[in-house]
Gaussian input, Z-matrix of N, CA and C with variables (Angstrom, degrees):
# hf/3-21g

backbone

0 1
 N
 C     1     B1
 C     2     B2     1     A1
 N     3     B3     2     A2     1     D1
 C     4     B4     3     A3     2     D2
 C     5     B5     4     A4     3     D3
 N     6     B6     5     A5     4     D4
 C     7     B7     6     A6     5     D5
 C     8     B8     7     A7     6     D6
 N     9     B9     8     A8     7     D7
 C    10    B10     9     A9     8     D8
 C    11    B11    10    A10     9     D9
 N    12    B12    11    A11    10    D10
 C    13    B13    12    A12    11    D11
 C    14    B14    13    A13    12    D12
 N    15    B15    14    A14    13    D13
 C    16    B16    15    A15    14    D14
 C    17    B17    16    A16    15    D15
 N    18    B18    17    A17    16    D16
 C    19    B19    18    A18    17    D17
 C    20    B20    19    A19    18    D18
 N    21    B21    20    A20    19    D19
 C    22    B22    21    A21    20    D20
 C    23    B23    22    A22    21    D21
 N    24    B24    23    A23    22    D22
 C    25    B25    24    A24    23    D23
 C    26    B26    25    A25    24    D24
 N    27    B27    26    A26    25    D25
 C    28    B28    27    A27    26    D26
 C    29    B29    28    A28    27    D27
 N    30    B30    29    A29    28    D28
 C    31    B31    30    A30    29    D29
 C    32    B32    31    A31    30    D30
 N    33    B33    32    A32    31    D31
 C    34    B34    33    A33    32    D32
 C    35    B35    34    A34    33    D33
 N    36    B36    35    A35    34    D34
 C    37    B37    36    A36    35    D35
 C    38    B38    37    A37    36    D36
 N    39    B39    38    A38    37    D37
 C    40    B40    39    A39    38    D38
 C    41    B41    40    A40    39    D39
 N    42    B42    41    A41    40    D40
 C    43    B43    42    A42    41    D41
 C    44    B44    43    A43    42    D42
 N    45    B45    44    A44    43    D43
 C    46    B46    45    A45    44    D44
 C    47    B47    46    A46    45    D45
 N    48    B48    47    A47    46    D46
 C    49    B49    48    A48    47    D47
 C    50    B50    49    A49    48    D48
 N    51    B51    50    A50    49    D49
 C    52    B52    51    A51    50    D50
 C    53    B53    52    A52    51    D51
 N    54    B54    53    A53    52    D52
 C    55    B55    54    A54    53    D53
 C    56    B56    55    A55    54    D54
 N    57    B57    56    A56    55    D55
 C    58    B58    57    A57    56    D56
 C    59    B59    58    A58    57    D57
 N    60    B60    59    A59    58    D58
 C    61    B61    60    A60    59    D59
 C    62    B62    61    A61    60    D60
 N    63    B63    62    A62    61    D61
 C    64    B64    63    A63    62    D62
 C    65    B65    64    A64    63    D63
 N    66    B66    65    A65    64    D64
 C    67    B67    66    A66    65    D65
 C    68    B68    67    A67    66    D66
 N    69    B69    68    A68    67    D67
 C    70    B70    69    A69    68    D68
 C    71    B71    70    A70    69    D69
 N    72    B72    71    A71    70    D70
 C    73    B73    72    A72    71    D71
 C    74    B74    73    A73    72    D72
 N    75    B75    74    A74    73    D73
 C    76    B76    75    A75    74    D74
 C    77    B77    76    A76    75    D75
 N    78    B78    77    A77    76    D76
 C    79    B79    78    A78    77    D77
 C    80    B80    79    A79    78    D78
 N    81    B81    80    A80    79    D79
 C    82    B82    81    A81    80    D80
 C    83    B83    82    A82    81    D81
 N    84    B84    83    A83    82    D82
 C    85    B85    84    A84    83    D83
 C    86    B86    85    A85    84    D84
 N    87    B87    86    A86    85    D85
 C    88    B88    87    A87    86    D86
 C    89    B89    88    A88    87    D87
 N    90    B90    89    A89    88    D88
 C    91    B91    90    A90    89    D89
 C    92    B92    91    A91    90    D90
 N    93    B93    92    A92    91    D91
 C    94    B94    93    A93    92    D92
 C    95    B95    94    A94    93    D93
 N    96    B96    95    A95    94    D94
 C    97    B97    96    A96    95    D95
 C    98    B98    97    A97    96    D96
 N    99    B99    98    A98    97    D97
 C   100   B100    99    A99    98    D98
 C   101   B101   100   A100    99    D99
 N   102   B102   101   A101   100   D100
 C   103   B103   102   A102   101   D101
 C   104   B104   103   A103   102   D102
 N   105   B105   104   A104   103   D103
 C   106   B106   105   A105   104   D104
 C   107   B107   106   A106   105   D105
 N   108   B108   107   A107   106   D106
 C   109   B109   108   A108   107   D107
 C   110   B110   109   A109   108   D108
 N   111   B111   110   A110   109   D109
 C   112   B112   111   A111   110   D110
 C   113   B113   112   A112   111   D111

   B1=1.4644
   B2=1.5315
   B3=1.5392
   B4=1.2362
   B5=1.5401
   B6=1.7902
   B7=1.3478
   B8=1.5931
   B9=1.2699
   B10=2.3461
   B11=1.9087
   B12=1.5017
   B13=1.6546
   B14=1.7068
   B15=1.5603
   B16=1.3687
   B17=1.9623
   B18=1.5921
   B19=1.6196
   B20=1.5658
   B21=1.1915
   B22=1.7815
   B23=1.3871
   B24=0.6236
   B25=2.0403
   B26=1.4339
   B27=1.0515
   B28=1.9095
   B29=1.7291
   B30=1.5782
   B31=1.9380
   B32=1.3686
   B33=1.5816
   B34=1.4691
   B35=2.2194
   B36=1.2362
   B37=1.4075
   B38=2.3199
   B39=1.3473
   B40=1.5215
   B41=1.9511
   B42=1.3277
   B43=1.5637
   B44=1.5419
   B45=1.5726
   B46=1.5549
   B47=1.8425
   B48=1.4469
   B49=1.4037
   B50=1.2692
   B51=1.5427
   B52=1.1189
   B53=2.0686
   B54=1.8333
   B55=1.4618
   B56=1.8959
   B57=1.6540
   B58=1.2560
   B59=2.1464
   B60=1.4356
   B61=1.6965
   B62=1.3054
   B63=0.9964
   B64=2.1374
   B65=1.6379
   B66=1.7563
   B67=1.5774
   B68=1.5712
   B69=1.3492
   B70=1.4861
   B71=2.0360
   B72=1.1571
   B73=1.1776
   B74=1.9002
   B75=1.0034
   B76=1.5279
   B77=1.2532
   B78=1.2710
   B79=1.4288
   B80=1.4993
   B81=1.5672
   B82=1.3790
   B83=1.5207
   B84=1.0430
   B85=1.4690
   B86=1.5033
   B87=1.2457
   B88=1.3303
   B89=1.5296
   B90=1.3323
   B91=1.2767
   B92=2.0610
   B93=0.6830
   B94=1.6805
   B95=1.6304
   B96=1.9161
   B97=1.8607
   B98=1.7039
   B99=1.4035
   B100=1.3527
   B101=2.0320
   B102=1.9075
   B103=1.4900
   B104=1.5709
   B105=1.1813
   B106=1.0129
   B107=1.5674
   B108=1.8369
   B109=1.8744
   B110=1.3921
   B111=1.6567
   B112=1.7500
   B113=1.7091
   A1=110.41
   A2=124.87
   A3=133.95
   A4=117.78
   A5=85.15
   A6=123.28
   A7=112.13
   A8=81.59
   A9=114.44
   A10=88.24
   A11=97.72
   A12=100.83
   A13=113.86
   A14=96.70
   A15=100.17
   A16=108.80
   A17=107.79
   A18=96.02
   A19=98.95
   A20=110.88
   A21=81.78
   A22=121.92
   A23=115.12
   A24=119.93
   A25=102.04
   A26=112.42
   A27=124.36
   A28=90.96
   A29=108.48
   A30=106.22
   A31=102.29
   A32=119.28
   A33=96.77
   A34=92.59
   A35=93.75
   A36=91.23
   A37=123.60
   A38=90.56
   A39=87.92
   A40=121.43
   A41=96.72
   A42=118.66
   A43=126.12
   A44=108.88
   A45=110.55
   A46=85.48
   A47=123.91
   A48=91.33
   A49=134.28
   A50=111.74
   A51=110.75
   A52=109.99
   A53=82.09
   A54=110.00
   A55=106.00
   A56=87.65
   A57=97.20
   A58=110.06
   A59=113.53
   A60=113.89
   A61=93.87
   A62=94.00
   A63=118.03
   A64=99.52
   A65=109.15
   A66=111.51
   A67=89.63
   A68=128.20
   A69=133.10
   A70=86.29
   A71=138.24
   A72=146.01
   A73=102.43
   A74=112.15
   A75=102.82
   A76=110.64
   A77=137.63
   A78=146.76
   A79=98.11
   A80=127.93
   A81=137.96
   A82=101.10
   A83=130.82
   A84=134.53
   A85=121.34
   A86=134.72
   A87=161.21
   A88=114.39
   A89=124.01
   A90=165.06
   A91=80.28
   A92=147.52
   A93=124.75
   A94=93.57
   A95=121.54
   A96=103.43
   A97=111.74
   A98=116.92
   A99=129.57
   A100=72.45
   A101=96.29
   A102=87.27
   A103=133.39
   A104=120.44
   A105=134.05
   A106=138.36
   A107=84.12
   A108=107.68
   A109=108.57
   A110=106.49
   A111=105.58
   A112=111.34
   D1=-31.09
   D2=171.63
   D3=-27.30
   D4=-74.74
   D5=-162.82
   D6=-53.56
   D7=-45.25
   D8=175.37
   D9=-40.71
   D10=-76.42
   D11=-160.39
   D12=-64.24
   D13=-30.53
   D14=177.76
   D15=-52.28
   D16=-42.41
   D17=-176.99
   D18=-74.94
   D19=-31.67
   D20=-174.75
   D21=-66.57
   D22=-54.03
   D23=149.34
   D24=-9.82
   D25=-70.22
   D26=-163.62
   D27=-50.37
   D28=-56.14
   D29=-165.66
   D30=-82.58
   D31=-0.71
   D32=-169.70
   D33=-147.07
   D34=77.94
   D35=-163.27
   D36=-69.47
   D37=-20.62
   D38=161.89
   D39=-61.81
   D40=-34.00
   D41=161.30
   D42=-9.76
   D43=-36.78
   D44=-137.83
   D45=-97.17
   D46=-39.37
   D47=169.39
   D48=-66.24
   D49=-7.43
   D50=-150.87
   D51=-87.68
   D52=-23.70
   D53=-172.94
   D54=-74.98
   D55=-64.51
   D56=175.38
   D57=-35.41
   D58=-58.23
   D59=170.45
   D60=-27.42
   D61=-86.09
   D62=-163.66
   D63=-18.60
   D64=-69.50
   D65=-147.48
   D66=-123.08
   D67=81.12
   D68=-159.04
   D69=-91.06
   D70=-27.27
   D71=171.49
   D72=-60.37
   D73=-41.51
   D74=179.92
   D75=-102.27
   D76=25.47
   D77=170.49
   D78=-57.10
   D79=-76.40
   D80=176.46
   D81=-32.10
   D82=-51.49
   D83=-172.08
   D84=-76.84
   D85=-28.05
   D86=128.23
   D87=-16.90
   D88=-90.37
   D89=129.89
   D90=-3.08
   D91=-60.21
   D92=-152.16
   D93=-110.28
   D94=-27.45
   D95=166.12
   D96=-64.15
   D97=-24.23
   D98=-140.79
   D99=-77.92
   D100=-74.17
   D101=-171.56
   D102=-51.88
   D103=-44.75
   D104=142.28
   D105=17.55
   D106=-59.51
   D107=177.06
   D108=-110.07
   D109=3.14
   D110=169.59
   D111=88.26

């Protein structure tokens, strides 16, 4: 599910607070695909 929000983030980059609100449990998980892919 991380990885899932992490790409939508990537195509939709104002996104990430909005996601991060939403799924505050996959923040940690987010945060390490995001770095991850640079």
């Amino acid at each position: 599910m991380a990885k899932y929000l992490a790409y939508q983030i990537i195509l939709h980059k104002p996104m990430y607070n909005n996601i991060i609100a939403r799924f505050p449990k996959y923040k940690e998980g987010i945060d390490k695909v995001l770095d991850d892919m640079g």
